[in-house]
N, C-alpha and C positions, 0 to 999 in steps of 0.2 A: 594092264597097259604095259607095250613094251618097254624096255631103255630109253629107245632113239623118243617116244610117244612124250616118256615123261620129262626127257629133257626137253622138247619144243614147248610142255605146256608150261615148265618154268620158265623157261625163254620170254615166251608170248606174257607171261605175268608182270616177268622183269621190264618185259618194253613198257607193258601199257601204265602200272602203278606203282614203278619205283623199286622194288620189290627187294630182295633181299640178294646178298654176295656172298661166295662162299672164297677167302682166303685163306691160302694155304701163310700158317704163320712159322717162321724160322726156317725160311726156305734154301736158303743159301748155306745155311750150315748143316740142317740137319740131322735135329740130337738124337740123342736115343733118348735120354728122360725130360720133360719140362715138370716145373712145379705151379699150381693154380693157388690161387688165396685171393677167396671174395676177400673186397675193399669197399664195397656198399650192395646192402638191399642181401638176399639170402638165394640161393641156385640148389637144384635138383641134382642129382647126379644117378643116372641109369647104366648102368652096365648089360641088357638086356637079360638077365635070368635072375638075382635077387631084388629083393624091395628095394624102390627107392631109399635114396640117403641123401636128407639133407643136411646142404654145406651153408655153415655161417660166415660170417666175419671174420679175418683171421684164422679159419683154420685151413689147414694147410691137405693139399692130393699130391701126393706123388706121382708121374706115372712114367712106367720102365716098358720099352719094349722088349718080349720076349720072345723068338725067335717069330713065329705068325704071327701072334698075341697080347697081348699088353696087361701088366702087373699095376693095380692101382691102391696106393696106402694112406688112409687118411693119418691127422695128428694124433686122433684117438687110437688108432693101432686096428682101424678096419682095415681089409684088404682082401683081394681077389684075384683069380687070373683069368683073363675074357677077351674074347673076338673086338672089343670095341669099347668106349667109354663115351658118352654125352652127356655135358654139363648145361642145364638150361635156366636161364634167370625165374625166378618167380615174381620180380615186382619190374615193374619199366623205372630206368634209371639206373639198374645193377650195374656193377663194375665188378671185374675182376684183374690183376696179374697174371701176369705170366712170364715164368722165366726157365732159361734152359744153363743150369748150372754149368756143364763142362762145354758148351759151343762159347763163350766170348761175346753174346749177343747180350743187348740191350734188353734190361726188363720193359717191358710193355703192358700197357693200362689197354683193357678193350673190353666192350660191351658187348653185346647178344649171347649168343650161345658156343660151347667149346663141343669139338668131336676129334676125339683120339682114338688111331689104330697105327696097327701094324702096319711097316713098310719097310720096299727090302733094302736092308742095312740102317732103316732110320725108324723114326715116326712119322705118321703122316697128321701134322694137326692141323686142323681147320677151324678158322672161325666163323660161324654164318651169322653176318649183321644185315643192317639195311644200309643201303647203298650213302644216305644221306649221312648218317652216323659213319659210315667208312671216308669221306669225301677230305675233311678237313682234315686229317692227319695225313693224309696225301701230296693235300694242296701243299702244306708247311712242308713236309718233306722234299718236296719238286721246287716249290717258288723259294723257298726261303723266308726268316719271319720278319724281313720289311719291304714296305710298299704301302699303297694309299690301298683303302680299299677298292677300289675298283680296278685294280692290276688283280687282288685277289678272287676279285668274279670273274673278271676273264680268264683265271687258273682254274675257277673252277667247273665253269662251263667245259674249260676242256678237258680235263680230267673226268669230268660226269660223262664226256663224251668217248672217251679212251674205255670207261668202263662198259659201257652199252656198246661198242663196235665191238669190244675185245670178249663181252660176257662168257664166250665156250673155249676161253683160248686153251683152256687145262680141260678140257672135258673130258680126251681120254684118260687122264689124272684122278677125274672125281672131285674135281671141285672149277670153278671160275678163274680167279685170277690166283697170282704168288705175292708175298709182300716184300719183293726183290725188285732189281733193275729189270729183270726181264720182262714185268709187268709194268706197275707202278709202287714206286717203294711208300710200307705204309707202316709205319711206327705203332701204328694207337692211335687210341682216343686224346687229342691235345687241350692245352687249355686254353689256349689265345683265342680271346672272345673277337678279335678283326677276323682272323681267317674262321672262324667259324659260322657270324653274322655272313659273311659275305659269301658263304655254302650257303645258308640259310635261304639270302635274297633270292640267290637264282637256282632255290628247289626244281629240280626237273628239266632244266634250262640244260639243251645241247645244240649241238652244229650239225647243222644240215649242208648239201650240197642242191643246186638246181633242180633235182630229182629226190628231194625230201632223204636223200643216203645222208645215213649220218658220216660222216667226215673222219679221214686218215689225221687227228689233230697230233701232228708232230710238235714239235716247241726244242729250242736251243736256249742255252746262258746270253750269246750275243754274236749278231750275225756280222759284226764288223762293216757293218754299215749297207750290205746288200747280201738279201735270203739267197737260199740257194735250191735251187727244183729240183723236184724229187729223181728226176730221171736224168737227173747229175749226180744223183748222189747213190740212191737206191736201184735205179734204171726202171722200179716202177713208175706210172705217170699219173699223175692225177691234177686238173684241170686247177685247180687252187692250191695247190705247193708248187707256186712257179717262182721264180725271182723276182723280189720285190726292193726298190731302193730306198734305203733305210733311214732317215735322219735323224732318230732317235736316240740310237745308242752309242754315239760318238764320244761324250762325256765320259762314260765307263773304262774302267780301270781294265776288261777286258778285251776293248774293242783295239788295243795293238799290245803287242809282246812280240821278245826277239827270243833267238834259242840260237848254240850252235851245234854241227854236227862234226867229229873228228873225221878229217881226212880220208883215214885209214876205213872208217866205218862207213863212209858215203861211199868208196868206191868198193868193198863188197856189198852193198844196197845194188852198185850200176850193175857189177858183174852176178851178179842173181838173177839180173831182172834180161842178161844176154847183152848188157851194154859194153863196152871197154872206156874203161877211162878213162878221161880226155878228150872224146867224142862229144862231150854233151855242154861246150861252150855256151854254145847256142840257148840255153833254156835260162841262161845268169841273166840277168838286169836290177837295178839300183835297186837298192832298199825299199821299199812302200811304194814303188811305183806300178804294179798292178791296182787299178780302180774298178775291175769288171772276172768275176768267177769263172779261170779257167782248171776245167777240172783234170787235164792230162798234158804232157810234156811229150813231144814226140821226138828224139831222136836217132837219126838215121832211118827211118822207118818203124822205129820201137816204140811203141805207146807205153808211156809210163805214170801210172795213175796218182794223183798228188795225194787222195786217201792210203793209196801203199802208203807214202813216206810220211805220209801223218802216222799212220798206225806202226811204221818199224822204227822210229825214232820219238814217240809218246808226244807230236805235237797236238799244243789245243784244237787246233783245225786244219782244215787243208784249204785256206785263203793262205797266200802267202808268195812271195817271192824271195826267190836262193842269188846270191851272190857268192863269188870264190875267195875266201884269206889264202892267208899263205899256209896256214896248217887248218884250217876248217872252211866249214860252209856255214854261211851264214844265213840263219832265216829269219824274218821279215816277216810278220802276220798280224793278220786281224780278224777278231773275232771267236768265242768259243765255241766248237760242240761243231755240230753236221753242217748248221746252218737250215734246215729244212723248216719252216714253218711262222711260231708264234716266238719274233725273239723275246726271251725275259725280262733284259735291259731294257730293251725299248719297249716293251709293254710297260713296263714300272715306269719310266720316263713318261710316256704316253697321260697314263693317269694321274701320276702328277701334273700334266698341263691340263686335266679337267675334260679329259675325253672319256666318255663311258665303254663299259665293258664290251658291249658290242661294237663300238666303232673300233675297238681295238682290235677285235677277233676279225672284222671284219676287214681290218687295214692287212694284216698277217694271211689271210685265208681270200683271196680275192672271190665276190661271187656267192660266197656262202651268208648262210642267214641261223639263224637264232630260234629256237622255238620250244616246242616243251617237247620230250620225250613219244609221249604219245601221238604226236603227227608225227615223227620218224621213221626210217625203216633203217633195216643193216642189208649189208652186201651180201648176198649169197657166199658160203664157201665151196671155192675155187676144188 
């Protein structure tokens, strides 16, 4: 079977029965050595050319990468030097550690199976679990750990749904997803039995669109009171990331914020952007009085994108309206993050007034509907 063969029949596995995830863990940093220590139940350890070595409780792998290869030393003073390592549970329920001493990263608890190799300047380590056991440590890391439970089913519907759209997004990498922002950030195996019952409830449960496509499920912290469409933001378009008017997340602490920007630093922002100075009157008005997402500033014929000045000046979003001080600019906003999709706030508000998980996905995603996995399909890639 070739490459391309055996990753579609994982694919086709992963659609129809849940199937297993392969993340890449400590993606961001990328150590050179992690260390493992089962925490429960007893794991295999193959290196492809000596016997099996099994690892207990407490005891401790090192493993260094050596320039292809990779050095692996148990507590007992085993060790080798090998193309590869795979660590595999022998009972359901194992647990093990994992930490990378000189990266700064968080130790992290995780189930299934560990594979470590070479990679150039790092390791490349992966964990391959099952998608449902990957879900909840996701959720907590994306949602945060309060809310009713049913804000946490509609995190996890879309998260479930992030993973089945995204499944090949590292393929030429060799594994699925990374447990970074650039995928979905995933810590571990957690212990908070709310977010994990509420993975539970909606086993298999994702978002569809009219034509059975699983769904682009974007999500924001808080949309300041009206979402934002996608081909405002991203210039892709898709029929259910449209703007939607929000009455939910008014209450929250991030639905206004002010910020100012120095004089001197706004007007090299204008003259970057081919503006001069003083020309751009026109774009000022009071404080909070934008009620409707404009996403560009046009003066003199210069279009100037409110996402630039969100991103060169570190604002929470690009809702917002500028006003002129005498030595700054003053900004006026609402709302955190893109704005695209399922806001947070007001999903967690939502469920607090006793609205269930799909009325909420489906308040955020106009159109779309709810089903299991196995009626789904994904987008072709482009």
């Amino acid at each position: 079977m070739t490459r391309a063969l055996a990753f579609l029949a994982l694919l086709f596995f992963s659609l129809t029965s849940g199937g297993q995830v392969s993340v890449r863990i400590f993606a961001r940093t990328r150590p050179a050595t992690i260390v493992f220590t089962p925490l429960q139940g007893e794991f295999l350890l193959n290196d492809g050319s000596t016997k099996d070595l099994k690892i207990s409780v407490n005891e401790t792998v090192a493993v260094t990468r050596y320039d292809d290869q990779v050095i692996y030393m148990t507590l007992s003073g085993i060790s080798a030097l090998t193309d590869s390592v795979v660590i595999e549970p022998l009972s359901e329920g194992a647990l093990f550690s994992l930490r990378a001493p000189a990266g700064g990263e968080q130790l992290k608890t995780l189930c299934g199976s560990l594979k470590v190799k070479s990679y150039p300047g790092s390791l490349q380590v992966l964990n391959i679990t099952q998608v449902e056991d990957y879900l909840p440590g996701v959720v907590e890391a994306e949602a945060g750990k309060s809310g009713p439970e049913e804000y946490f089913r509609a995190q996890a519907v879309v998260a479930r749904t992030y993973v089945y759209r995204n499944i090949d997004r590292h393929e030429l990498d060799g594994y699925n997803l990374c447990d970074d922002t650039h995928c979905q950030v995933y810590p571990g195996v957690i212990s908070d039995s709310l977010i994990t019952s509420a993975c539970r409830s909606t086993s298999g449960k994702v978002i569809i669109d009219r034509d059975s496509m699983l769904i682009n499920s974007a999500f924001h912290a808080n949309c300041g009171g009206v979402t934002a469409s996608s081909e405002d933001v991203w210039v892709a378009k898709y029929p259910y990331l449209v703007s939607v008017k929000d009455p939910w997340c008014g209450p929250s602490r991030s639905s206004t914020w002010k910020a100012a920007i120095p004089s001197g630093e706004w007007n090299d922002f204008l003259r970057m952007k081919n503006v001069e100075p003083g020309r751009e009157a026109a774009i000022y008005s009071p404080p909070g009085s934008q009620t409707a997402r404009v996403t560009n500033y046009t003066i003199e014929g210069i279009r100037v994108s409110k996402e630039d000045i969100r991103q060169r000046f570190g604002l929470r979003s690009s809702f917002f309206t500028l006003s002129q001080d005498s030595d700054s600019i003053l900004v006026a906003g609402r709302g955190y993050g893109h704005g695209v999709g399922l806001c947070q706030d007001g999903a967690r508000a939502m469920a607090a007034g006793k609205y269930k998980y799909d009325q909420i996905t489906g308040f955020y995603y106009p159109g779309t509907f709810i089903t299991d996995i196995k009626n789904a399909r994904r987008p072709e890639r482009p």
